[in-house]
N, C-alpha and C positions, 0 to 999 in steps of 0.2 A: 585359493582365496575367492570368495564370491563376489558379485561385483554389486557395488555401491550403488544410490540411485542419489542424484543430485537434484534438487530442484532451487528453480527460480522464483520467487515470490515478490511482484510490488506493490507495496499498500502506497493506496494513493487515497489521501481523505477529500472529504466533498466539501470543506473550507468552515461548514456551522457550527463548529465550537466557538464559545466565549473568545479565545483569544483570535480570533479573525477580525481582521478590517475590510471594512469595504473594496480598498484596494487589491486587497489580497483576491476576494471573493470575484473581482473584475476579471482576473487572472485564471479562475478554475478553468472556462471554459475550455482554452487552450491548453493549459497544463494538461488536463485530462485527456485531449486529443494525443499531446506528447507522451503520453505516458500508454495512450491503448496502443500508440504507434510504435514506443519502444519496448513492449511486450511481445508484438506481432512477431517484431526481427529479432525475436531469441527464441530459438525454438524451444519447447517446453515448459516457457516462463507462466507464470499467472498471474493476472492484472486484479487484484480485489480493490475494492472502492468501498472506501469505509466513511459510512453517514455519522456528521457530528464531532469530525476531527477539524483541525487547521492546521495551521504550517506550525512544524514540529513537534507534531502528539508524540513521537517518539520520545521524546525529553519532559511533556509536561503531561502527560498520559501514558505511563511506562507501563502498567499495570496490563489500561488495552491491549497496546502495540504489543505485551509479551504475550497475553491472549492471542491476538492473531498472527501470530506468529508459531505459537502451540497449536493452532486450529489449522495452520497449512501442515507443521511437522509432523502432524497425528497422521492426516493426510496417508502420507510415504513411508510409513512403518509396515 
């Protein structure tokens, strides 16, 4: 059996879509630090940063999020 390649992928959007509040947008700067920080301590992980999303493009931009998520799985093929 050959052996598999696993990877890690975090989309972390930069907060400018429509659905962002300013509060939220307060928030990116840290979030972002959390999220390069919790990329670091996974070995192999990758940290993409996607301009033009906000909290929960996954659910109100399925379309993107399945796009980059196709664009890291092409990736490891």
């Amino acid at each position: 059996m050959s052996e598999g390649r696993v990877g890690i992928v975090l989309l972390h959007g930069l907060g400018q879509g429509p659905e962002s509040r300013n509060a939220v947008r307060a928030l990116l700067p840290a979030n972002l630090g959390a999220a390069r920080q919790l990329a670091s301590g996974i070995g192999g992980a990758e940290l993409r940063i996607v301009p033009g999303v906000g909290h929960e493009w996954n659910v109100r931009q399925p379309e993107r999020f399945a796009a980059e998520l196709e664009r890291f799985l092409a990736a490891r093929r």
